[in-house]
C-alpha positions as CSV (number, residue, x, y, z in Angstrom):
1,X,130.9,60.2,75.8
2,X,129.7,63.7,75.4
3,X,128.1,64.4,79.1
4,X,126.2,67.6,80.4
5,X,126.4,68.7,84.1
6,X,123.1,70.6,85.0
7,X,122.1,72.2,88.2
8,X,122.0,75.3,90.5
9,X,124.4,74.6,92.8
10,X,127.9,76.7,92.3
11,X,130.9,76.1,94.4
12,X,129.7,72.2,94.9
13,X,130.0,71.3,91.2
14,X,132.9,73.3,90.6
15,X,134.7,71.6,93.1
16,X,133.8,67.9,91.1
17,X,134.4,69.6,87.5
18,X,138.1,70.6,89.1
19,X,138.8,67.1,89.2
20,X,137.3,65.7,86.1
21,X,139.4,63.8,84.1
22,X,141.4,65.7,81.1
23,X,140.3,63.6,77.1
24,X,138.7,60.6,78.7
25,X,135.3,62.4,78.2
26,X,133.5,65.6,76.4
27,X,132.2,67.4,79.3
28,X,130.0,70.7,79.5
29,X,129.1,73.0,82.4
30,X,125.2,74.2,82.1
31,X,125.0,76.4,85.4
32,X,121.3,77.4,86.1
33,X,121.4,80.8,87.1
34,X,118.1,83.1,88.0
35,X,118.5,86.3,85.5
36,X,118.7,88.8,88.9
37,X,121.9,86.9,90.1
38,X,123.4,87.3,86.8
39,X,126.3,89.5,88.3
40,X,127.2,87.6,90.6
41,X,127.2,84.1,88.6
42,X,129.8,86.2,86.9
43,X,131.9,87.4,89.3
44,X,132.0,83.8,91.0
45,X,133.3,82.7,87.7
46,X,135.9,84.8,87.2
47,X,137.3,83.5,90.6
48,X,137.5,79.7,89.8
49,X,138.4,79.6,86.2
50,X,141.8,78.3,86.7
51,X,140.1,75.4,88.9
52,X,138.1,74.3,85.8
53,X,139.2,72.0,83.0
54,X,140.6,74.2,80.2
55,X,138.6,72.1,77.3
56,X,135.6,72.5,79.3
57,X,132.5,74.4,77.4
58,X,130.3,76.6,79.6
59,X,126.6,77.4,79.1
60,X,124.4,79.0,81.8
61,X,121.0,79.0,81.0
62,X,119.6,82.4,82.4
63,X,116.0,81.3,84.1
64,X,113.7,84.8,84.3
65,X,112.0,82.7,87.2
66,X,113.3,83.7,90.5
67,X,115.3,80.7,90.9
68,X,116.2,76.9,89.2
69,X,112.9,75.5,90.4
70,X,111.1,77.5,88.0
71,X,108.4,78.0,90.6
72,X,106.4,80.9,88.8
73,X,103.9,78.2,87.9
74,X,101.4,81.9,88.2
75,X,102.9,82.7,84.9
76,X,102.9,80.5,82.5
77,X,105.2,82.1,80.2
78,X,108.0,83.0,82.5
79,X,107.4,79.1,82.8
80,X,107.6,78.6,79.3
81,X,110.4,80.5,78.2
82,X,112.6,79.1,80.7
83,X,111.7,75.7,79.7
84,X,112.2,76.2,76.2
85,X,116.1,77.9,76.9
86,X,116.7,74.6,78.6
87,X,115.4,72.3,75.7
88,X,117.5,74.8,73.4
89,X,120.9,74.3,75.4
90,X,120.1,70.5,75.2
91,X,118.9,70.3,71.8
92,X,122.2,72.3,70.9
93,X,124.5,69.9,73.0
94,X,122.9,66.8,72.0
95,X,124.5,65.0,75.4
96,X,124.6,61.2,75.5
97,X,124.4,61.3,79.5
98,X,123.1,64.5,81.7
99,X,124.2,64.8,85.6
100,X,122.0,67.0,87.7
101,X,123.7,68.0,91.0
102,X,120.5,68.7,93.0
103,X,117.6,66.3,92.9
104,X,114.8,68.6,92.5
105,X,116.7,70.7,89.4
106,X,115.8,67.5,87.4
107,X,112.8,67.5,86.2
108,X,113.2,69.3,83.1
109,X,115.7,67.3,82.5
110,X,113.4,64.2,83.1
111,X,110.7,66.0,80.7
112,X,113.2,66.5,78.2
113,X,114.8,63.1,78.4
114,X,111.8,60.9,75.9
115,X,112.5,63.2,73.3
116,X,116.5,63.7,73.3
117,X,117.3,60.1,74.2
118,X,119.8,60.6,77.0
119,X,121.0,58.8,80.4
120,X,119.8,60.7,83.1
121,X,121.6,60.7,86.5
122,X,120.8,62.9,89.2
123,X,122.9,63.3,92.5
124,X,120.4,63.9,95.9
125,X,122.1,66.6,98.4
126,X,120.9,67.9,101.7
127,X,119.1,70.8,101.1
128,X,116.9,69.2,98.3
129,X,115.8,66.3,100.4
130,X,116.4,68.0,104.3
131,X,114.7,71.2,103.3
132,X,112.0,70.7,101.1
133,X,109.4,68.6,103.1
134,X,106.1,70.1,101.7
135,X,103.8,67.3,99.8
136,X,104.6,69.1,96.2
137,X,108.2,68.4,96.7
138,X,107.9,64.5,98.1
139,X,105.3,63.7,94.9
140,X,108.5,65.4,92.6
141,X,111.2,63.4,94.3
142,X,109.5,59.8,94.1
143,X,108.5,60.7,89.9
144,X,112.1,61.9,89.5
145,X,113.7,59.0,91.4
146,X,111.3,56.6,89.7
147,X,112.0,57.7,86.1
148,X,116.1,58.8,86.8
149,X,118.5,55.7,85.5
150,X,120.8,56.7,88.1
151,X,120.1,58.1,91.2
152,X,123.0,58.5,93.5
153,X,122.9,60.2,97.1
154,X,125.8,62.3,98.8
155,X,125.5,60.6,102.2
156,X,124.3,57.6,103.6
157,X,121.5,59.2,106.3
158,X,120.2,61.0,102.2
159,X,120.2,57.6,100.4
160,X,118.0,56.0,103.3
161,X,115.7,59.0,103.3
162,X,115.1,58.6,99.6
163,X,114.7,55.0,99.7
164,X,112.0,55.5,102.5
165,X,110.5,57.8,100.9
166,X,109.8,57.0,97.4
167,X,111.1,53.0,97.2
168,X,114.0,53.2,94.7
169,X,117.5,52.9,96.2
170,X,120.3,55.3,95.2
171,X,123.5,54.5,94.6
172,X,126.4,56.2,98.0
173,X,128.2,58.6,96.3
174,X,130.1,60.4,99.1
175,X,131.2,64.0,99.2
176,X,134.8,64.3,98.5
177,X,137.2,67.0,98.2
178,X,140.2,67.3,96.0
179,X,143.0,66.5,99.2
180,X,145.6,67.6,97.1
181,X,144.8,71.3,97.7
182,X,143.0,70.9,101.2
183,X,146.4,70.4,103.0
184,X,148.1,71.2,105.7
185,X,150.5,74.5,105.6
186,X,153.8,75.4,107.5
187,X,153.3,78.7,108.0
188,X,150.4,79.7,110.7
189,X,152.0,82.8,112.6
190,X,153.2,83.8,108.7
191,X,149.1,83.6,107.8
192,X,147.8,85.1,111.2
193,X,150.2,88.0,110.4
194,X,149.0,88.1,106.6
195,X,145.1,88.3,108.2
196,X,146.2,90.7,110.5
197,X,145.0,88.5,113.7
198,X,147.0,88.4,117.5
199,X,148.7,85.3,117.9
200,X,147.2,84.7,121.6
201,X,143.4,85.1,119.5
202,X,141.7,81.9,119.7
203,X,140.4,81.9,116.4
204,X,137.4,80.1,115.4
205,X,136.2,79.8,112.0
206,X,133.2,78.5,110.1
207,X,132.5,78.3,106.6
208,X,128.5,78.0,105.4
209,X,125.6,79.3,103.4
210,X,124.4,81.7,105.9
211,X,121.0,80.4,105.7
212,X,119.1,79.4,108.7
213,X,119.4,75.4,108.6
214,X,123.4,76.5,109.1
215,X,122.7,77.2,112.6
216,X,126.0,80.0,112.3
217,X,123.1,82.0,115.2
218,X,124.5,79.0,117.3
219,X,128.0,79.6,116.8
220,X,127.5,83.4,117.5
221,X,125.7,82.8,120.7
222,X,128.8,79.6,122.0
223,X,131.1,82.9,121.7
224,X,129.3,84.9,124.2
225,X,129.0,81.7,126.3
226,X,133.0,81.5,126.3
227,X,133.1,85.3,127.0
228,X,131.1,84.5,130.1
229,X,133.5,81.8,130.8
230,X,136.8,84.3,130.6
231,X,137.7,82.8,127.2
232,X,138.0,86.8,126.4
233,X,140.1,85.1,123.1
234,X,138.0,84.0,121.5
235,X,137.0,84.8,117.5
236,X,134.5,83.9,115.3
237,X,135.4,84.0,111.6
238,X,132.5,83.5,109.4
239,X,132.8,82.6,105.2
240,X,129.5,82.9,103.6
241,X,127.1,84.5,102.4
242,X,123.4,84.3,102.6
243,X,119.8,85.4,103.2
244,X,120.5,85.2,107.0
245,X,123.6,87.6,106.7
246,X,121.5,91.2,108.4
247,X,119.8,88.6,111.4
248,X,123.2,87.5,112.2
249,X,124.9,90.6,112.8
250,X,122.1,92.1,114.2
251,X,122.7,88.9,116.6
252,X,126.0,89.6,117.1
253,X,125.7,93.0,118.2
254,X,122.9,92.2,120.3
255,X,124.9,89.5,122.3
256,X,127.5,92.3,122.8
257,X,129.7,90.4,120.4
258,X,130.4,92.3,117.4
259,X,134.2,92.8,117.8
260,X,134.7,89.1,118.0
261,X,133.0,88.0,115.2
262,X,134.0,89.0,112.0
263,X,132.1,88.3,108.8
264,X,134.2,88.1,105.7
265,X,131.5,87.0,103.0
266,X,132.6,84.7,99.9
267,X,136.4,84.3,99.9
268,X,139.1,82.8,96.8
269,X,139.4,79.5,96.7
270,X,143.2,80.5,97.9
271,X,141.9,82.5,100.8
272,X,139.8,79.7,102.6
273,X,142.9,77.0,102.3
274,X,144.7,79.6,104.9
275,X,141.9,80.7,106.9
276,X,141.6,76.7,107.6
277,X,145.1,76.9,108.3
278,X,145.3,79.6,110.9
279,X,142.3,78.6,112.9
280,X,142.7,76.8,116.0
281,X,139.1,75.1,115.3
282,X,136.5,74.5,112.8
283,X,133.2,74.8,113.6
284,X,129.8,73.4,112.1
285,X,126.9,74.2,114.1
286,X,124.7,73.0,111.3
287,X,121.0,72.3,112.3
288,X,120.4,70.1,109.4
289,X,123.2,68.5,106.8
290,X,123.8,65.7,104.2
291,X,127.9,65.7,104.4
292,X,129.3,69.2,103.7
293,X,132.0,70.1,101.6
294,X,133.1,72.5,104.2
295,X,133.9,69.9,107.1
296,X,136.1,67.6,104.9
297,X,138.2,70.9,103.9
298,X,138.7,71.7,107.3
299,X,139.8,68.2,108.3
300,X,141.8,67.6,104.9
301,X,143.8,70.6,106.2
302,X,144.1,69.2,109.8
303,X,142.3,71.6,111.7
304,X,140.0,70.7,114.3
305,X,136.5,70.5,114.0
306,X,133.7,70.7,116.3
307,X,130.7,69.8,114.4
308,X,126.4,69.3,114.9
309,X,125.8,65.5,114.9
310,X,123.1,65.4,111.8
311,X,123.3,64.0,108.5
312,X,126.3,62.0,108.1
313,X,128.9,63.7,110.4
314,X,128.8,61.4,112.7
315,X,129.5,58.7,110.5
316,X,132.7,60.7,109.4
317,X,134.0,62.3,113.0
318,X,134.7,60.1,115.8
319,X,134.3,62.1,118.9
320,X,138.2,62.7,120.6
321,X,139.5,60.4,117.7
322,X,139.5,63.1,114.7
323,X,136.7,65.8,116.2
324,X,134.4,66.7,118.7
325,X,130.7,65.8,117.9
326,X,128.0,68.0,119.7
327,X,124.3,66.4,120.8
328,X,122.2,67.8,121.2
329,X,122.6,70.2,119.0
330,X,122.5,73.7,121.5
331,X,124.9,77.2,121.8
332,X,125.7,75.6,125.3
333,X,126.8,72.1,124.4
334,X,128.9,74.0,121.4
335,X,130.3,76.4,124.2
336,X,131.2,73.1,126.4
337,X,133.4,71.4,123.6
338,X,135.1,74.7,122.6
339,X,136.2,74.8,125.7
340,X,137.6,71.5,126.1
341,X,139.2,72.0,122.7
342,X,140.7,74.8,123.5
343,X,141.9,73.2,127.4
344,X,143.6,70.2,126.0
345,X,147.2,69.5,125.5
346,X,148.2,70.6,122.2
347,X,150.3,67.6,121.5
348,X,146.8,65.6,121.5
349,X,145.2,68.6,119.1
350,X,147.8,68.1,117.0
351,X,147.2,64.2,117.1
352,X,143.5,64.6,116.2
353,X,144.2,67.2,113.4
354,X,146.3,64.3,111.9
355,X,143.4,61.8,112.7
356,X,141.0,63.9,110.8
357,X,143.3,64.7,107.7
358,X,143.8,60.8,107.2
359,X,140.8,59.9,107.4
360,X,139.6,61.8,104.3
361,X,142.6,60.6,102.4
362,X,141.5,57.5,102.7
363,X,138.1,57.9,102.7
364,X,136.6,61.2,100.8
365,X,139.3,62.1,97.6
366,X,137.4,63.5,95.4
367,X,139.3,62.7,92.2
368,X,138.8,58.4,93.1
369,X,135.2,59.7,93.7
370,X,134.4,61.5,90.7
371,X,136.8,58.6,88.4
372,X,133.8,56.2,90.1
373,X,130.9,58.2,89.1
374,X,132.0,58.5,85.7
375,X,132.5,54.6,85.9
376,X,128.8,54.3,86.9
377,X,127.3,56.4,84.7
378,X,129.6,55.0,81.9
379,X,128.0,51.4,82.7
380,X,124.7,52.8,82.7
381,X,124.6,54.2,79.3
382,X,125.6,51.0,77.8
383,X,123.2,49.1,79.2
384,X,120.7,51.8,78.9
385,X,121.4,51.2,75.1
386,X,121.4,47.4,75.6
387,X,118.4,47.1,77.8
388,X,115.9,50.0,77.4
389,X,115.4,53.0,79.4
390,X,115.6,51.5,83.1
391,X,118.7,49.1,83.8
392,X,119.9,50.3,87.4
């Protein structure tokens, strides 16, 4: 089966296309990637091409509209042209199945779908469901879920949002990470040397889009809470990147914090396994989530994590079992499980760091994930052909 992945979304996918399955399938990668953000499509690229199936073809469809929703519905032929380099890439790859990793990238594909025949699957994530709430958006979600044949949901709190909101019921299709990789290491003080950090730091470290439903503000503000509680220690590494990057320095420095929080941008896929390594905690002060990627790595690698109960998360960390679960969701109530964190025995850290790293062995590995999302989308196409257009 010759199958197309389609979507905006960059790390996400890549971390599902490093796990595909090598002659089973023909797969190809069709990034879309606004023209201004060319360079740095690129450059993220070059820095996970060993991740990516060697066989595997790669087309990015350059949009001249400011981003994959091709929004400039003010000009029409910005609108056109990037509709017709889409029907192009499709009409050149004649898929038999297309698998769009964020909801509201679909509907070209849906468009396109009459004329070239294929099974269309499309995978709901947070920010496509958490953050788009306008009328336009709900109106696009019910046509897309209606008219999808498969429609699959990262998380269990996004499949019963969908299903209230436009009637059809998606498929759980959890997030998963490749636990083969996101281990735990031997060598902490060797890493904390490497990063040039004090062994008596107490070094937190979150990893997010630094975009506003991230709540990384809230993480900034818990260290000048522990500050104010003595816990002079502690540091705040931050991985990401994002339209909120200038606010939260500026925040940072405001709070009198700027020497204990450190913001390293995007970082190798080799980089973020140690930085989960050498930090005593994880934390995920998100505001809004589905399941994120960044959680399970954390826990696959046994660290710690103190995360916002939204989305799924709860669902996934058990408070004192494998985590520490903060509601409601606040810079004091963050501050307050720090703390305890960092007060406890570490024989009983230790113990939940092993608590959290089972628990996505057995319950979030990405490769059995991806092996049954193949299987369903497999299934579908036969009975697609079988049965006509709409068979799950």
């Amino acid at each position: 089966m010759k199958i197309a992945l389609l979507g905006s979304q960059f790390f996400n996918v890549v971390n599902y296309l490093s796990v595909l399955p090598q002659g089973e399938h023909e797969f190809t990668w069709v990034p879309l990637v606004a023209l201004r953000n060319r360079g740095l499509f690129e450059a993220r690229l070059t820095r996970v091409r060993e991740l990516l199936p060697r066989k595997m073809r790669i087309y990015p469809i350059f949009l001249e509209s400011p981003n994959s929703a091709l929004r400039n519905l003010l000009n029409p032929r910005i609108l056109l042209t990037d509709f017709c380099r889409i029907a192009r890439t499709v009409s050149e790859l004649a898929p038999d199945a297309v698998v769009v990793f964020y909801l509201l990238d679909s509907y070209p594909a849906l468009v396109l779908r009459p004329v070239f025949g294929y099974l269309l699957c499309v995978v709901a994530t947070g920010g496509d469901v958490n953050l788009r709430q306008g009328w336009g958006h709900r109106l696009l979600r019910r046509l897309i879920c209606w008219r999808a044949d498969v429609v699959l949901a990262v998380s269990d709190d996004l499949r019963v949002k969908i299903s209230r909101e436009t009637g059809r019921e998606p498929i759980l299709m959890p997030t998963g990470i490749d636990t083969s990789f996101f281990r735990k290491l031997q060598s902490r003080d060797g890493l904390r040397r490497k990063w040039c950090l004090n062994d008596k730091d107490l070094i937190i470290l979150t990893v997010a889009n630094l975009e506003k439903h991230k709540g990384v503000d809230l993480a900034i503000q818990s260290i000048r809470i522990l500050k104010n509680w003595g816990i002079q220690n502690a540091k705040l590494m931050v991985v990401g990147l994002g339209s909120e990057s200038t606010r939260l320095r500026d925040l940072a420095t405001e709070l009198d914090v700027e020497k204990s929080v450190h913001f390293l941008g995007e970082v190798g896929r080799g980089d973020l396994l140690e930085l989960y390594n050498l930090a005593d905690l994880f934390v995920l002060s998100s505001y809004s989530e589905g399941l994120p990627f960044s959680l399970l790595e954390a826990m696959g690698c046994g660290t710690v994590c103190v995360a916002s109960a939204v989305g799924d998360i709860p669902t996934v960390v058990q408070e004192g079992h494998n985590g520490f679960i903060v509601k409601p969701v606040s810079p004091l109530n963050f501050a307050v499980k720090l703390r305890r964190a960092f007060t406890m025995d570490q024989s009983d850290l230790a113990s939940i760091g092993r608590n959290a790293r089972q628990t996505v062995v057995e319950k979030f590995d990405l490769a059995r994930i991806v092996e049954s999302l193949l299987d369903t989308v497999f299934i579908s196409a036969i009975r697609k052909r079988e049965h006509g257009p709409r068979s799950i």
